[in-house]
C-alpha positions as CSV (number, residue, x, y, z in Angstrom):
1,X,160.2,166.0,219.7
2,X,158.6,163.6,222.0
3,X,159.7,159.8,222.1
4,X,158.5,157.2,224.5
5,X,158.1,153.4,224.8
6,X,155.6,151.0,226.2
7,X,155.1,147.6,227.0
8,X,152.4,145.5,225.9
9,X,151.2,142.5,227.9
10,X,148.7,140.4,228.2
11,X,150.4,138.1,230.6
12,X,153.4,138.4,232.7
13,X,155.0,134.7,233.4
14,X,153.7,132.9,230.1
15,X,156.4,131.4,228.0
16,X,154.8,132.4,225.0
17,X,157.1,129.3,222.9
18,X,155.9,126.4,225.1
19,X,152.5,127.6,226.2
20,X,149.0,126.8,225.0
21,X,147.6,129.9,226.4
22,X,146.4,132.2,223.7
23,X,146.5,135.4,225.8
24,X,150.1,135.1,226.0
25,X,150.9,138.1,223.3
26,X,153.7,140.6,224.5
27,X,155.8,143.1,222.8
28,X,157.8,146.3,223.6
29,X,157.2,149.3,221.3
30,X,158.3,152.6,220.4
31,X,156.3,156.1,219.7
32,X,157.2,159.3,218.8
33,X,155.5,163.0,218.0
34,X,157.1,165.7,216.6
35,X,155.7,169.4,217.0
36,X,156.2,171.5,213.8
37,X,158.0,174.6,214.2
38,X,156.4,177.9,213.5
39,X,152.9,176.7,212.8
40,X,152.0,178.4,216.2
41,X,153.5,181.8,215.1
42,X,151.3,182.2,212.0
43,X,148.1,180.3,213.4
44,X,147.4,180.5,216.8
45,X,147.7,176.7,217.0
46,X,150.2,173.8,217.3
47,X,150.5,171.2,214.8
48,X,152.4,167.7,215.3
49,X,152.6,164.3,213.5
50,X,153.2,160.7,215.2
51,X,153.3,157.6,214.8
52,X,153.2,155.0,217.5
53,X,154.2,151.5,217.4
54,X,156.8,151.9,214.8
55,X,157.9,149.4,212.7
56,X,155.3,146.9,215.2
57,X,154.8,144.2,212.0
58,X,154.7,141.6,214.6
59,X,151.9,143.4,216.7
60,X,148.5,145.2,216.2
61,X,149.1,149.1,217.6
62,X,150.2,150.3,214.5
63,X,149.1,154.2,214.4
64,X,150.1,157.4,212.7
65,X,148.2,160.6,212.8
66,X,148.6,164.1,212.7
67,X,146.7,166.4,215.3
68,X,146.3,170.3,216.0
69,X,145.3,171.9,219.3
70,X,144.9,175.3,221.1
71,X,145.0,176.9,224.5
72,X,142.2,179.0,225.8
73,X,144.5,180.6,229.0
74,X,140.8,182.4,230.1
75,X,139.0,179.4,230.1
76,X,141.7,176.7,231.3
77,X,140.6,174.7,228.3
78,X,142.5,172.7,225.7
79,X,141.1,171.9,222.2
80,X,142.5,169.5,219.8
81,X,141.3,167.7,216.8
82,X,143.2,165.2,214.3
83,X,143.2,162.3,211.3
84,X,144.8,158.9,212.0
85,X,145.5,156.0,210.5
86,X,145.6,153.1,212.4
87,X,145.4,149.0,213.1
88,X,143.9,149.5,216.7
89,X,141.0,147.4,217.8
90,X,137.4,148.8,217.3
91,X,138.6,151.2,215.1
92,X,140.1,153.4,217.5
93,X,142.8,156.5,215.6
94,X,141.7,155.1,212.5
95,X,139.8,158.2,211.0
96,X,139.3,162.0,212.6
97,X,139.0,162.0,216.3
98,X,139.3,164.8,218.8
99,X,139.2,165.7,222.2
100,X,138.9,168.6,225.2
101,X,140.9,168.8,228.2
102,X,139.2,171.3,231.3
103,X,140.8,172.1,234.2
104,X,138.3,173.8,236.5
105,X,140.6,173.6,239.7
106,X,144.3,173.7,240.3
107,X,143.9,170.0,241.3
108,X,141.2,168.2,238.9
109,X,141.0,167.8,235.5
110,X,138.2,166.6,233.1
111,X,139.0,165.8,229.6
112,X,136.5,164.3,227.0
113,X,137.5,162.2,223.6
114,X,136.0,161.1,220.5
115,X,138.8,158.6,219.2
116,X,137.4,157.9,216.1
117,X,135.1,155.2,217.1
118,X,133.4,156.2,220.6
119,X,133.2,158.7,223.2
120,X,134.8,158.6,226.5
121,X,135.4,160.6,229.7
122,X,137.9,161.2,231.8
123,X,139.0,162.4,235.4
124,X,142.3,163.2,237.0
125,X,142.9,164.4,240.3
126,X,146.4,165.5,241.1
127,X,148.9,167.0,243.9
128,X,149.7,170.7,242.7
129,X,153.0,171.6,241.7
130,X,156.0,171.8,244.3
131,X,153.6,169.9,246.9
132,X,155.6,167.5,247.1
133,X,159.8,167.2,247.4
134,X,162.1,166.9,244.3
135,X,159.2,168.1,241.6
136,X,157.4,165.0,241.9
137,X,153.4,164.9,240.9
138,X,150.9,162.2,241.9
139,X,148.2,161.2,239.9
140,X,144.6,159.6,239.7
141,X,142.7,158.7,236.8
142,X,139.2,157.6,236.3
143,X,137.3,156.7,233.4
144,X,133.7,158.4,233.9
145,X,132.5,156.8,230.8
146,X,132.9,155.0,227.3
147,X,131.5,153.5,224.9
148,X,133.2,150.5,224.1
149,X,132.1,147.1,225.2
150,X,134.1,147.3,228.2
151,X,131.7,149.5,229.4
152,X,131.0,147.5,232.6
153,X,134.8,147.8,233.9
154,X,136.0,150.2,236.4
155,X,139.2,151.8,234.4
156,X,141.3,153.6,236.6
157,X,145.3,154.6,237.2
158,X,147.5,156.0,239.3
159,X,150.6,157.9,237.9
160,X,154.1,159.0,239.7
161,X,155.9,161.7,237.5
162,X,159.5,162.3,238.8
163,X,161.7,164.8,236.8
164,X,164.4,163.6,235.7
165,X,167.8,164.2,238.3
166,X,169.7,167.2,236.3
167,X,171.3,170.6,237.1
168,X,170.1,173.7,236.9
169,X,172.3,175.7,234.6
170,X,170.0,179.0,234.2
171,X,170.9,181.9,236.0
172,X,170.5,181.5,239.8
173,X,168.1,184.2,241.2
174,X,169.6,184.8,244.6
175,X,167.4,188.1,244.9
176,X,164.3,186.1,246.7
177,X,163.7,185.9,250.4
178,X,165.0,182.3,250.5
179,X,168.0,182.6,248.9
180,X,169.0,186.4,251.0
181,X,171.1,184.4,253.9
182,X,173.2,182.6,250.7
183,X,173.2,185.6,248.7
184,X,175.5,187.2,251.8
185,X,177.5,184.3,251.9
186,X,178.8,184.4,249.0
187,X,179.4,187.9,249.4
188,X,181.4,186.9,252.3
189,X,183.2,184.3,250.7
190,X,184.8,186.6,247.8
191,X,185.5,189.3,250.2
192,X,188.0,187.2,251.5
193,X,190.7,188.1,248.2
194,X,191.5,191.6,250.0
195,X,193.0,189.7,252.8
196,X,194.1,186.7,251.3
197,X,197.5,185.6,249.9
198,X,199.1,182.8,247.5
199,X,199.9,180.4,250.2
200,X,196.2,180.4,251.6
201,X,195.0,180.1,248.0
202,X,197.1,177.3,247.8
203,X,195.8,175.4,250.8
204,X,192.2,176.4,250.0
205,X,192.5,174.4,246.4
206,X,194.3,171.8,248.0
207,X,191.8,171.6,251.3
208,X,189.1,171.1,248.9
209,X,190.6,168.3,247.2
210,X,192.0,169.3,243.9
211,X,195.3,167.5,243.1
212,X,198.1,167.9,241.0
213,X,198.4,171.2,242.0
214,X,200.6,173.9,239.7
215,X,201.6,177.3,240.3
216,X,203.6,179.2,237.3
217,X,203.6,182.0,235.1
218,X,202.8,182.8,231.6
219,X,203.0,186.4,230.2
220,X,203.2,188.2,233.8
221,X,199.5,186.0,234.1
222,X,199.4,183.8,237.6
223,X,198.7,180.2,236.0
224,X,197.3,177.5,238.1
225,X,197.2,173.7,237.3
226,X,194.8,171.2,238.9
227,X,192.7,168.1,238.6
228,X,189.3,167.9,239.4
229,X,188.4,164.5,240.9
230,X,185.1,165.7,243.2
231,X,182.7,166.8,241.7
232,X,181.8,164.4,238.9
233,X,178.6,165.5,237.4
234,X,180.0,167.5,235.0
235,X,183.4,169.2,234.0
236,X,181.8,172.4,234.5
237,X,181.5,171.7,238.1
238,X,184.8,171.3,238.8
239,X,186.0,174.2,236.7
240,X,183.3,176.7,238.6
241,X,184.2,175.7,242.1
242,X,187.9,176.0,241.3
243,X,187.2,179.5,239.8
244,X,185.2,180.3,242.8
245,X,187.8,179.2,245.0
246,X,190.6,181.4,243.2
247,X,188.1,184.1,243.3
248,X,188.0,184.2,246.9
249,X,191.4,184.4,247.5
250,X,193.2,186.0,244.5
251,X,193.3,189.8,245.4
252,X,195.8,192.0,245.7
253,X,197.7,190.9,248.1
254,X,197.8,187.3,246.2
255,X,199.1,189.2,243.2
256,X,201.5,190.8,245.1
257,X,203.0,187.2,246.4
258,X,203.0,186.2,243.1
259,X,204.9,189.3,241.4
260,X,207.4,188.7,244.2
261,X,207.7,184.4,244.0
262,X,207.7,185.7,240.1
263,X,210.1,188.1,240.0
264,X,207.9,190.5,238.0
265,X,209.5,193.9,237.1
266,X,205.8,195.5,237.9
267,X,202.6,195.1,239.6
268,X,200.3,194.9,236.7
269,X,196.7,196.3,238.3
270,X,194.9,193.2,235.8
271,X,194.5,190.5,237.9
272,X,194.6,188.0,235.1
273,X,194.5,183.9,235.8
274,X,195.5,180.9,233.7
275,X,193.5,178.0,234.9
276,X,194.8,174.8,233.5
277,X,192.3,171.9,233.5
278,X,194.1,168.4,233.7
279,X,193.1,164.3,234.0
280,X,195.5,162.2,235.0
281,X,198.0,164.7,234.4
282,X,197.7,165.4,230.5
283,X,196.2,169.3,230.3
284,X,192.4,169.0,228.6
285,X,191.4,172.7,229.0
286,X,191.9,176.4,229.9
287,X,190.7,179.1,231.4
288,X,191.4,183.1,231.0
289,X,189.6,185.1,232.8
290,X,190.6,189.4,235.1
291,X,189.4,188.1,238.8
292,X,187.7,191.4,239.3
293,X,185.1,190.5,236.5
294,X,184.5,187.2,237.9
295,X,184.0,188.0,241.0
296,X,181.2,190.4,239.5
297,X,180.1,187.5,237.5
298,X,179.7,185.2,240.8
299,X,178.0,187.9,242.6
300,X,175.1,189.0,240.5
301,X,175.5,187.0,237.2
302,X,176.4,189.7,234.8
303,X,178.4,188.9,231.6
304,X,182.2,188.5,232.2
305,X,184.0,189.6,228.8
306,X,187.9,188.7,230.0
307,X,186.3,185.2,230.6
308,X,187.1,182.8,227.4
309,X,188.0,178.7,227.1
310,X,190.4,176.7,224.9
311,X,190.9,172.8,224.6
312,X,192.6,173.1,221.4
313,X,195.5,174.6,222.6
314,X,195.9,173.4,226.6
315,X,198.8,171.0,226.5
316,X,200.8,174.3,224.7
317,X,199.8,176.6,227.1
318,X,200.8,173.8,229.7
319,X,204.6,173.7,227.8
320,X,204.9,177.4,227.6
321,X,204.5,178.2,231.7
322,X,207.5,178.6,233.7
323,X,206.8,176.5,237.0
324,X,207.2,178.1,240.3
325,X,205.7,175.3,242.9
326,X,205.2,171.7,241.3
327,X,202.4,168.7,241.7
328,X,201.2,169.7,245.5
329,X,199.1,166.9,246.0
330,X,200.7,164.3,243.4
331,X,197.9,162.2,242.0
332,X,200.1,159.4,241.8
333,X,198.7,156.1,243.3
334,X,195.9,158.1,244.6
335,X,193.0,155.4,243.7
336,X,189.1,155.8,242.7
337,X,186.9,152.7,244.1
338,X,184.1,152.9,242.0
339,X,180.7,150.8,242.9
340,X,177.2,151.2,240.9
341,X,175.1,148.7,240.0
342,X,174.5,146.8,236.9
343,X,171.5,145.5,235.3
344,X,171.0,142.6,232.5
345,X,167.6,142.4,231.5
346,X,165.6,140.8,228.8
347,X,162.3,143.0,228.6
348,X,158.8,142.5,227.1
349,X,160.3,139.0,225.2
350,X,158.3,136.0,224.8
351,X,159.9,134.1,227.4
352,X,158.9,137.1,230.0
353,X,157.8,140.0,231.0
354,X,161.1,141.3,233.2
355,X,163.8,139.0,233.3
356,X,166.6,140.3,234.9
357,X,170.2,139.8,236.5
358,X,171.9,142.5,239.4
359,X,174.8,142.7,240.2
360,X,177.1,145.1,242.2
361,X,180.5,146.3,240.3
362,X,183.5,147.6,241.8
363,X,185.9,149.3,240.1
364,X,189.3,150.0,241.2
365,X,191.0,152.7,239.1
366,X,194.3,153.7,240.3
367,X,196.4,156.5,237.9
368,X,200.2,156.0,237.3
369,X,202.3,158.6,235.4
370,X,201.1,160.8,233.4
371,X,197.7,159.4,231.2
372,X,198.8,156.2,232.5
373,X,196.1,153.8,234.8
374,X,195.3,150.4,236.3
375,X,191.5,149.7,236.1
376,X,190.6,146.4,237.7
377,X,186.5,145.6,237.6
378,X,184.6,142.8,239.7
379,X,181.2,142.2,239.7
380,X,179.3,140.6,242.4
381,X,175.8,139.1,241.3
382,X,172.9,140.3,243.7
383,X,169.5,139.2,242.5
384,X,168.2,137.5,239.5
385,X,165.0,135.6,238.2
386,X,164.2,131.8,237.1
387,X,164.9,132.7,233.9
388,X,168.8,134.0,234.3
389,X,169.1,130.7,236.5
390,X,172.7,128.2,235.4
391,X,170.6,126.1,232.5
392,X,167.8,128.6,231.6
393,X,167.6,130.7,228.4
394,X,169.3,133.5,230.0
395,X,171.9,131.7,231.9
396,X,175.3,132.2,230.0
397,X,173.9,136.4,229.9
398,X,173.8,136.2,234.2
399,X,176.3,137.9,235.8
400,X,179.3,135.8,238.3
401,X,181.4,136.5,240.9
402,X,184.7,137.5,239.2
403,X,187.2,140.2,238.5
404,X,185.7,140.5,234.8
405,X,188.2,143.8,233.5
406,X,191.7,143.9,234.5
407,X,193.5,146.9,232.1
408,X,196.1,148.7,231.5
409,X,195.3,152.4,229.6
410,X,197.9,154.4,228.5
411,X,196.6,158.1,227.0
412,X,198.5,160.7,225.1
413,X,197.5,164.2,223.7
414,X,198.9,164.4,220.3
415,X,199.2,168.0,218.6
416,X,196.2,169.5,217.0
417,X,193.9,168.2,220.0
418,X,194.4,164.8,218.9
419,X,193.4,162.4,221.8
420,X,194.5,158.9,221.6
421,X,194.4,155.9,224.5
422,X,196.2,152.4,224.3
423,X,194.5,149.1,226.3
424,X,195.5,146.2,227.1
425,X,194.2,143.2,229.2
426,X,191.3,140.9,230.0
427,X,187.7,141.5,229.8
428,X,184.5,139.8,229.8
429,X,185.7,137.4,232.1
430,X,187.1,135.5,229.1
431,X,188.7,137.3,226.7
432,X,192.7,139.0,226.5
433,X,193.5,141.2,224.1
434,X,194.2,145.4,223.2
435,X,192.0,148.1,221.7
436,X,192.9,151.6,220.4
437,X,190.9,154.4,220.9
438,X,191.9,157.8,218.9
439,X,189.2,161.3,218.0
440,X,190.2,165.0,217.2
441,X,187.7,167.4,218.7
442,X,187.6,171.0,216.4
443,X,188.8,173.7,218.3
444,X,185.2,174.9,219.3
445,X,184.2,171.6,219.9
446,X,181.1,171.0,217.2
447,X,183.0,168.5,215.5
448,X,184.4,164.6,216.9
449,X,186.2,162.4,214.6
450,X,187.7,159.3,215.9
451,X,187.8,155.4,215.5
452,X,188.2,152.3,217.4
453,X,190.2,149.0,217.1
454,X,190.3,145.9,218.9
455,X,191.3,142.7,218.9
456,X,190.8,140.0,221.9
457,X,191.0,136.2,221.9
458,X,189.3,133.9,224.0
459,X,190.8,132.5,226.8
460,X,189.1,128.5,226.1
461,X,189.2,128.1,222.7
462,X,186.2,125.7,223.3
463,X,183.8,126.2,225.8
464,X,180.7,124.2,226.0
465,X,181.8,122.1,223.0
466,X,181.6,124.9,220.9
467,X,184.4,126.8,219.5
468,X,184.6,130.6,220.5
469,X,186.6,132.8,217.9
470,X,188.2,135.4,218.4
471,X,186.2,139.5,218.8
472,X,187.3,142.4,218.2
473,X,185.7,146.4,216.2
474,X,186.7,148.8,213.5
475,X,184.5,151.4,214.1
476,X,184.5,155.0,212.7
477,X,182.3,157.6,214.1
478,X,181.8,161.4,213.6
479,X,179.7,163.4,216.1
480,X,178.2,166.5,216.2
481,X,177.5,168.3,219.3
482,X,175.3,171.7,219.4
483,X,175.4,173.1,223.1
484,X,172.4,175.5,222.2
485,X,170.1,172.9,222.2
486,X,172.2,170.2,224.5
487,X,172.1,168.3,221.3
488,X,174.5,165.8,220.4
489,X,174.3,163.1,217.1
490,X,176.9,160.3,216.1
491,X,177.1,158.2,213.3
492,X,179.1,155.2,214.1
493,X,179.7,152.4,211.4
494,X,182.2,149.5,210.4
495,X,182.6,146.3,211.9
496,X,180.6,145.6,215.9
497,X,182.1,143.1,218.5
498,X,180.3,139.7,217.3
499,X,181.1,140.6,213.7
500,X,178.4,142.0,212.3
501,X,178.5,145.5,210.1
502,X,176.4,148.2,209.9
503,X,175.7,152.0,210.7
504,X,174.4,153.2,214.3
505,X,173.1,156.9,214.7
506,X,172.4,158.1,217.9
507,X,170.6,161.0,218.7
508,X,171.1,162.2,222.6
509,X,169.4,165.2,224.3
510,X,170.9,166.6,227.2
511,X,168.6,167.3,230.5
512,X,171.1,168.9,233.0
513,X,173.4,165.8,233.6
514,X,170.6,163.6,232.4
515,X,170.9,162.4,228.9
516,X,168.6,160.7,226.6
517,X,169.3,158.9,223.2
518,X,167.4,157.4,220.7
519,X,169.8,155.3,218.4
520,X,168.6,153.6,215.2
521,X,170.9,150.2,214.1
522,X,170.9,148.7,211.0
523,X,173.9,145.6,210.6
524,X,174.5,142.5,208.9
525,X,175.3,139.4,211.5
526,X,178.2,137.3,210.4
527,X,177.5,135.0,207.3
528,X,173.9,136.5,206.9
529,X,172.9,138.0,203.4
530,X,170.0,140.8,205.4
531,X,170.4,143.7,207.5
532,X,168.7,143.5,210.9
533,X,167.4,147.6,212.3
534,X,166.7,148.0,216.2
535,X,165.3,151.2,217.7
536,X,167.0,151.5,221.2
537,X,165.8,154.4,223.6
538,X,167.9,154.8,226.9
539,X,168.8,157.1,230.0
540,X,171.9,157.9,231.6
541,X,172.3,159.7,235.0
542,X,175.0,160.0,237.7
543,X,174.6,157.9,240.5
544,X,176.7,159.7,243.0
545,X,176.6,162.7,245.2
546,X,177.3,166.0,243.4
547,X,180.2,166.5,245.8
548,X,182.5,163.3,245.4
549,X,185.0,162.1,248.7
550,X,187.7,164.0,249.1
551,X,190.5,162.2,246.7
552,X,192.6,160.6,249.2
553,X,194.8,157.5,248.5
554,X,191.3,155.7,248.8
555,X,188.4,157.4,247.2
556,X,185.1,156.1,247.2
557,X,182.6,157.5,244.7
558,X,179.3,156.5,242.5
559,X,179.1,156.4,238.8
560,X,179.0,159.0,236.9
561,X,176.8,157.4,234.2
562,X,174.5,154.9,234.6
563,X,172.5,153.7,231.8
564,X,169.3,151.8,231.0
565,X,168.2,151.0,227.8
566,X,165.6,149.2,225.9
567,X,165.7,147.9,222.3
568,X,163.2,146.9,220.4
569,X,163.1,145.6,216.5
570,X,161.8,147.6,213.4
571,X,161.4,147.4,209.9
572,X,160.9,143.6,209.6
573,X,159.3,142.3,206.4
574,X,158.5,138.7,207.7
575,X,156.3,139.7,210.2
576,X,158.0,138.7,213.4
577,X,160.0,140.6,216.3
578,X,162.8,137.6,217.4
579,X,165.1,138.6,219.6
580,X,168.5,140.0,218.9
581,X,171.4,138.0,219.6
582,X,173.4,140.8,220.1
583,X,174.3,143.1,217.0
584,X,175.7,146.5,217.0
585,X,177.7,145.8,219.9
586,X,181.1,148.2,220.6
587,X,183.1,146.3,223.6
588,X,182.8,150.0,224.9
589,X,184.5,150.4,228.4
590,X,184.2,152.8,231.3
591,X,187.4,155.0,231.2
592,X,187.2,155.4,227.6
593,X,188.0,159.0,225.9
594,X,185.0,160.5,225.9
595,X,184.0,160.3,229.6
596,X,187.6,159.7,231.0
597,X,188.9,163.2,229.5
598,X,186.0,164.9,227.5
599,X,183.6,164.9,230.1
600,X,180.8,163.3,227.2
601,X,182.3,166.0,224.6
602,X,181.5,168.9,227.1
603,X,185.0,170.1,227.8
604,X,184.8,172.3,225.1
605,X,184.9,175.7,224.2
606,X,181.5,175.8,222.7
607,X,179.7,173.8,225.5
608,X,181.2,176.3,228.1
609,X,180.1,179.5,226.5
610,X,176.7,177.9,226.0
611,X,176.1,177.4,229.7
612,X,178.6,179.9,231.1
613,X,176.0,180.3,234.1
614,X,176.7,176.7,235.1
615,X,180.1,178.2,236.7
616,X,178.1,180.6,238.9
617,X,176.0,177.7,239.9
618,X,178.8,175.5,240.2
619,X,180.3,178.0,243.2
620,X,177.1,178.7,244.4
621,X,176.3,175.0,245.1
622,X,179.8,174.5,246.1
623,X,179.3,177.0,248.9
624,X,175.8,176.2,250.0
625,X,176.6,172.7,250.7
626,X,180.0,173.8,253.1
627,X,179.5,176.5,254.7
């Protein structure tokens, strides 16, 4: 499945209400291609269908087609042929077309088309793969030849491609040359259990920032408690480098400490570990795994059987451990300063091409007693254009200099992994009020039931001469998450945050710690009789390093998700593409459930077994990047 958008223009500063220009058209789209299964198997060829433009009533790119192509390895050549139906101009996808793509050198490319209406030709020249840092490929196209009208124009393009930032969570081959020098240090590093011993595993965990630190036992098993507040990415980050860490120092001797602090009757030769996942105190998720076997697993990457997860049942196991050494490192008071930046932007409208407003937002998180927090925002604007200006059409959308969230959560796990969090305060710069957030998450983790409620009033009554009412949501949602495929899809419905109603689904794909959604909107506004649908299509990605500030009193970090968006209207009968005035909105907040303590509904059982690897990786990044 392939979805994309573009962004039609003809010009980029027309105000295409006020002008008299006729080339002012402009409209953002959508486009998608799906590749059918199997075809390939049975045929020797791939088959998709697409459509591009969809919905686009108010435009003329209308398309849908289906295509077939094959590879000829020997030959470097690419065949494809296909049957559209389409509103382009001069005809173009609006009958069979077809097309050949040769690639006589590792850097240069010919390709040649018939789209239906006229031949063209094609040439790119481009950097070969891992030329250049981080996976990214330059481009040049030039069009050798057509024959449209436009003939006489030299058509060219220059393309950046830039894989998206995400983590590698195959297998790491540390069997190359390159990798020999890291191979022995890890070697090294888990060595150390045979001369180790509980205190220095202790100070190790504790050196490396982990806080809220637990020592106890739990059917003669050592059972260690922590909190993860480094290494952000991803949950499975956090849980491999504290794994690795315990590796390298739980041996013998370490076991030995720990019968005696204990007061075992034997030495039991399994080296078995509890590890006890927590955020802001409440447990989320365990660990069981023999130390011997995962030290095997860190060293070459072979299958750990004694290695299993639980979220269902992590606050029991937290009750049921006799505590020998208590909260080394108390998180108390120990606050996160949070800055990322934040974009308002109105794209591809009639008023503009970009229109925009920046701002830089600090967040002060500080956690109290157990699930308890103070989270205190500010934004401070940056940049913005003419049209976000005080006055303009935008204006009352631009972002000010103000503390615009100041909350109080409270969070409890309830029995039966029932998760629920309590808010209360100001946001939006003008609005006080409380919200409820509450999901169960099945014990493997496939399944996510939960709802939202809120209520705020306004802070003016009138503002403007206008009277502002009071906002609030009732929203169900039910998600479905399949780690196999680093799929996840929600179906969210009930009443939004300016009072309309309606379903959202949400389709997300998950590339490393890159995710992309495509959600589909239909809701009533307030007092209207019709259903408005959007197509949005957005990224998120975490802006900060992979290895956080050591948690101090004072810890200054990035974002761990930072998303961009784009929305565009489909599905309109009347023929035109306004603007929406903002439906299907959630008043969602940063340290809500799912990224406070679910880690995006990846601390699960099922995510972990479906990318048990990441651990390894997790330890060996962890130990490339200190020693």
């Amino acid at each position: 499945m392939e979805a994309g958008g573009r962004i039609f223009v003809q010009n980029y500063n027309c105000n295409g209400y006020t002008t008299t220009n006729k080339n002012c058209l402009r409209d953002l789209s959508a486009s998608a291609k799906y590749q059918l299964p199997f075809i390939y198997d049975y045929t020797g060829f791939n088959l998709a269908v697409g459509a591009q433009d969809i919905g686009g009533e108010a435009n003329n790119f209308d398309t849908k087609y289906i295509v077939a192509d094959t590879t000829f390895d020997t030959l470097n050549l690419r065949l494809s042929a296909g049957y559209g139906q389409s509103s382009l101009a001069f005809g173009i996808m609006n009958g069979p077309f077809g097309g050949a793509e040769w690639q006589p050198l590792s850097f240069l490319q010919i390709t040649g088309e018939y789209d239906a209406a006229e031949f063209n030709a094609n040439a790119k020249l481009f950097t070969p793969e891992n030329l250049l840092p981080y996976g990214v490929q330059l481009s040049l196209d030039y069009e050798l030849y057509t024959g449209h009208k436009n003939s006489d124009q030299t058509v060219w393009g220059i393309n950046a491609a830039v894989p998206l930032l995400g983590y590698n969570d195959v297998r790491k081959d540390l069997s190359n040359t390159k990798a020999i020098d890291l191979q022995k240090t890890v070697d090294q590093q888990l060595a150390q259990n045979q001369n180790s011993s509980l205190q220095r595993l202790i100070t190790a965990l504790r050196n490396d920032g982990f806080i809220n630190l637990q020592i106890g036992k739990h059917q003669d098993n050592l059972v260690i408690a922590l909190e993860n507040r480094r290494y952000n990415h991803n949950p499975m980050d956090g849980v491999g480098v504290a794994l690795g860490i315990i590796a390298e120092h739980a041996g013998n001797d370490t076991f030995s400490d720990f019968s005696k602090m204990a007061k075992l009757d034997k030495n039991d030769t399994q080296q078995n570990v509890e590890l006890i996942m927590l955020t802001n105190g409440i447990p989320m998720f365990t660990v069981n795994t023999e130390m011997t076997c995962y030290r095997d697993f860190l060293k070459n990457g072979s299958s750990c059987q004694s290695l299993t997860f639980n979220s269902y049942n992590a606050k029991t196991a937290f009750n049921n451990t006799t505590w020998l050494i208590n909260k080394i490192n108390n998180g108390f008071g120990r606050s996160q300063v949070i800055i990322s930046p934040e974009l308002a932007h109105r794209t591809a409208t009639e008023y503009g091409f970009f229109d925009y407003s920046l701002a830089l937002v600090t967040n002060l998180y500080t956690p109290l007693w157990q699930g308890a927090a103070i989270d205190i925002r500010h934004t401070l604007p940056v940049a913005e254009n003419d049209d976000f200006k005080e006055g303009e059409i935008w204006g009352n959308s631009a972002y000010d200099n103000e503390i615009n969230r100041l909350f109080l959560h409270q969070a409890f796990k309830l029995p039966q992994n029932i998760m629920t969090q309590f808010t209360a305060g100001y946001m939006y710069g003008d609005y006080w009020g409380g919200m409820n957030e509450t999901n169960w998450i099945s014990p493997d983790g496939f399944h996510d039931l939960g709802f939202k409620v809120s209520q705020f009033r306004p802070e003016d009554e009138y503002k403007n001469g206008k009277h502002i009412s009071d906002k609030g949501v009732r929203l169900a949602k039910y998600q479905f998450s399949y780690p196999d495929w680093n799929w996840q899809l929600e179906l969210q419905g009930g009443e939004f945050w300016k009072g309309d109603r309606g379903i959202k689904a949400t389709s997300s794909h998950w590339l490393g710690d890159t995710r992309l959604s495509a959600s589909y909107l239909t809701s009533k506004a307030q007092g209207s009789n019709e259903y408005e649908d959007f197509l949005t299509l957005s990224i998120s990605l975490p802006l900060t390093p992979w290895r956080d500030m050591n948690p101090g009193y004072i810890q200054i970090k990035g974002i761990d998700q930072f998303t961009y968006q784009l929305q565009t209207r489909v599905g309109n009968e009347d023929g035109h593409n306004n603007l929406n005035t903002g439906l299907g909105g959630s008043n969602d907040i940063q340290h809500n459930l799912a990224r406070q303590y679910q880690g995006q509904s990846r601390l699960t059982s099922a995510y972990f077994k479906a990318n048990t690897q990441r651990l390894r990786n997790a330890y060996i990044h962890y130990v490339s990047t200190t020693q």
